[in-house]
Each structure stands twice: as C-alpha cells, then as structure tokens.
N, C-alpha and C positions, 0 to 999 in steps of 0.2 A: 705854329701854336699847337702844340699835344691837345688833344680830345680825352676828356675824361672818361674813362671805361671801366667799368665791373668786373671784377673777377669772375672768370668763367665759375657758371652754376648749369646742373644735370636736371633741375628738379624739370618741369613741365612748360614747354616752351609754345604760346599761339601762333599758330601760322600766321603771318599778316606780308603783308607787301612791301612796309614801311615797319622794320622794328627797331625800337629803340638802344642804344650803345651804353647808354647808362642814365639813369637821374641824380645820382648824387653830385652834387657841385655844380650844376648847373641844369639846363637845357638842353635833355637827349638829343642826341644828333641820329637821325633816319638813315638809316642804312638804306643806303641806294638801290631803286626797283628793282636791278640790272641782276643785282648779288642777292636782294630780298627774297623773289619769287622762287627763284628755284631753289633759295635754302629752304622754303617754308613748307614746298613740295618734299625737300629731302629728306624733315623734319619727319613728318605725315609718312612717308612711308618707313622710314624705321620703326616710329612708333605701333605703324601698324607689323612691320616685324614680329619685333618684342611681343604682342600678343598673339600673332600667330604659331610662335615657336609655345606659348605658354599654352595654347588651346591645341597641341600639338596638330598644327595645319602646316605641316611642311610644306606642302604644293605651294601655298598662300604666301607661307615665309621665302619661299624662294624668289617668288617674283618678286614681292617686297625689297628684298636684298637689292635684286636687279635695280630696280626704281632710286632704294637708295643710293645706287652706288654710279649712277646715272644722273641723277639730281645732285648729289653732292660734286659730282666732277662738274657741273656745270655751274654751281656757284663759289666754288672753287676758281674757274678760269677766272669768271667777272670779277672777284676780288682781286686775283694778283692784276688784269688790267688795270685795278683802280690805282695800284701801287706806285704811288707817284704822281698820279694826276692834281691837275690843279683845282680849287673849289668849285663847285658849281653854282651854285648860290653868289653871284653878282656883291650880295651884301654882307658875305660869309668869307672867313679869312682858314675855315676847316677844310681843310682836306677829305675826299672821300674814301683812303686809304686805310686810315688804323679804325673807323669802324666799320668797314666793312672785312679787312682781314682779323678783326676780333671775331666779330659773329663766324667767319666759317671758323676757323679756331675753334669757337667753345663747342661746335655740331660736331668737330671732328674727335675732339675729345670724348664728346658724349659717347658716339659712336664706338671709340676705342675703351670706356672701360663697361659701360651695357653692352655691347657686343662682345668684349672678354667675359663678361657672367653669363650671358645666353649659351655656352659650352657646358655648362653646368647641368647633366643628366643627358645630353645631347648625342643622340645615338643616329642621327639622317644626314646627309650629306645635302647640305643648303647652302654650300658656299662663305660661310659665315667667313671664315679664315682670310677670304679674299676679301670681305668688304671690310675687315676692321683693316687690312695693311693697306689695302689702298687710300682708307683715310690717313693713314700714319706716312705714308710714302709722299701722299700730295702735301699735306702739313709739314713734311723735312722740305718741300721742294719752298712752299709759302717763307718758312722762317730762315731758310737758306736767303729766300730773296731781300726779303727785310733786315735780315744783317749783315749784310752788302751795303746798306744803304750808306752814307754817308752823317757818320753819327752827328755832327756838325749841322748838316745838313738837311736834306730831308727826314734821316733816319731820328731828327730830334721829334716828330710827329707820332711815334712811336713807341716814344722810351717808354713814357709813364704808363700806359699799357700795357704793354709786354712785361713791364716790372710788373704789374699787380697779377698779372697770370703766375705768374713763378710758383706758388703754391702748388698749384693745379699739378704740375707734372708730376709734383710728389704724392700728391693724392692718387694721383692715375697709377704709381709703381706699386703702390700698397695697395690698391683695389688689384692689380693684377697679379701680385704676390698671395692677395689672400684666395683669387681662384684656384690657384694651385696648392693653396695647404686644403683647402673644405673641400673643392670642388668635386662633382664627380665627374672626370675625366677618361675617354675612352684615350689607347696608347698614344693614335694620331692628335685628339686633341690636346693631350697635356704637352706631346709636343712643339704645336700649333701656339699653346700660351706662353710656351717657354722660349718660344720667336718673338711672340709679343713683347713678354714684360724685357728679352736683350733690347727692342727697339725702342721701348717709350725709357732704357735706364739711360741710351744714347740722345735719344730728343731732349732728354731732362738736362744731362750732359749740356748741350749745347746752349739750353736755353740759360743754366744756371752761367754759364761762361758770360754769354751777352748782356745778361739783365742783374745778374747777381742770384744770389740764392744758397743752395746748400740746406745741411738739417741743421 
C-alpha cells in the first residue's frame, strides 16, 4: 500500500527525530529515527550554511558544508537501507521505504537549488560545488534504486510519491537556470552551475520517464 506524501517544499523545515511524510489523506507516517536524526542534523547545518555565506563567515560556511555534506550522507545510507524493508509497526501494513526516501529527496533538493543561489556574489572557495553534486550524485544513486524496483511489486510503495514530486525537478531547472541569467558568477562558478543545471536537466529526465511528467 502507497503512503501518501507531499510534494517536496524548500520553505523552513524543524529538526525533529520523528518527522512527518504528509498529513493530507490520512495519518502522517514518521519517518523512521534511523533516517530522521541525521537528516535533522543535515537540516541544521545547511541552514546554518546559508547564513554563514550571508554574514560572510566563510570559515563557519565551510565547516558547515562539511557537516552537511556528512550528515546528509548518513541519512541518505539509512534511507536506501530502508528500501525495501518490511513495516515495523506489527499493526502497520506501511512500509518504512517511501517515507523515508521522500524526506532525504526533498533535503537533497533543497540543498541543490539553495545551494545553486548561494554562488550568487560568491567570491571564497567553501566547497559549495562539492556539497550541491554530492547531493545530486547520492539522489541519482536513491532514484536509480527505487526504479529498479519491481513496479508490480514493491516499487508499487512508491509510485504515488514519486508521481507528486515530478514537479519539483522542474522547479529545480528553472531555479537553476535563473542563477545563471541574474546571478553574479565568478568564471569558475558559472561554470560549476552549468554542471549543475546539465545534472538536475538529466535527474529531471529520468524522473519524468518513471513517474510521468513533462512541461
């Protein structure tokens, strides 16, 4: 049985241990500790990024970076573990799979188009470029696994999910399209976004293939 999920949203997200998959149509489903904790860590320290690059604290943004890009990998693992597991919940027929691979999904999205605008006026060498690919690299590695799945099969846990993201990716090419028309880019960064928005027009690609989509 599909678990009902919300489309990935950028706006301001609480750290917690247990965060919810969606309320609409039902009874959020808790994202399991395992994937919660350290997303909430990875949360926290991007956001603490984002204002260190803004109070121009490069030192601060750097470490930041590090943490997120540390934290994100590690709830990253937990979720593809969960891929595929059976419910935990004795009384629960939910799988701990599609919300837990929703929540790193929408962090890693986040990360990929706040982290394409933080280039904007960006004159320090903080790493930024490695911490947006390696959410986009681990994300190709997540949606590679999930559409593998066996659509019949487990991968039916998944569908309705991964359908209501479908937007998202378009959003993500047009946020990264518009840093390079406004943006002020030094030579290396504009070429750093111009890896970016090749990657997220491929992820979009793929995802439009699986789940449907298109403009």
């Amino acid at each position: 049985m599909a678990v009902p999920i919300a489309l990935f949203t950028i706006g301001p997200v609480a750290a917690s241990t247990q965060a919810p998959a969606a309320a609409a149509g039902g009874d959020a489903t808790p994202v399991p500790r395992a994937v919660a904790v350290p997303l909430a860590h990875a949360k926290t320290a991007f956001a603490n990024a984002q204002h260190h690059v803004a109070s121009h604290e490069f030192a601060r943004a750097t470490k930041s970076l590090r943490n997120t890009r540390r934290w994100l990998a590690a709830a990253h693992n937990a979720a593809m573990a969960e891929i595929g597991a059976p419910p935990t919940d004795p009384e629960s027929d939910e799988p701990p799979g599609p919300v837990s691979v929703i929540a790193v999904l929408g962090l890693e999205h986040r990360v990929v188009v706040r982290g394409t605008a933080m280039f904007d006026g960006l004159s320090h060498p903080i790493r930024l470029n490695r911490t947006v690919r390696a959410a986009m690299a681990r994300r190709d590695l997540m949606l590679d696994k999930i559409i593998a799945l066996p659509p019949e099969g487990a991968g039916s846990d998944y569908s309705d999910g991964m359908s209501d993201t479908v937007p998202s990716y378009a959003k993500e090419v047009t946020a990264i399209t518009t840093v390079l028309q406004t943006a002020s880019l030094t030579r290396l960064h504009r070429q750093a976004v111009q890896a970016i928005l090749a990657a997220a027009k491929a992820t979009k690609a793929t995802v439009d293939a699986a789940y449907g989509g298109g403009e």
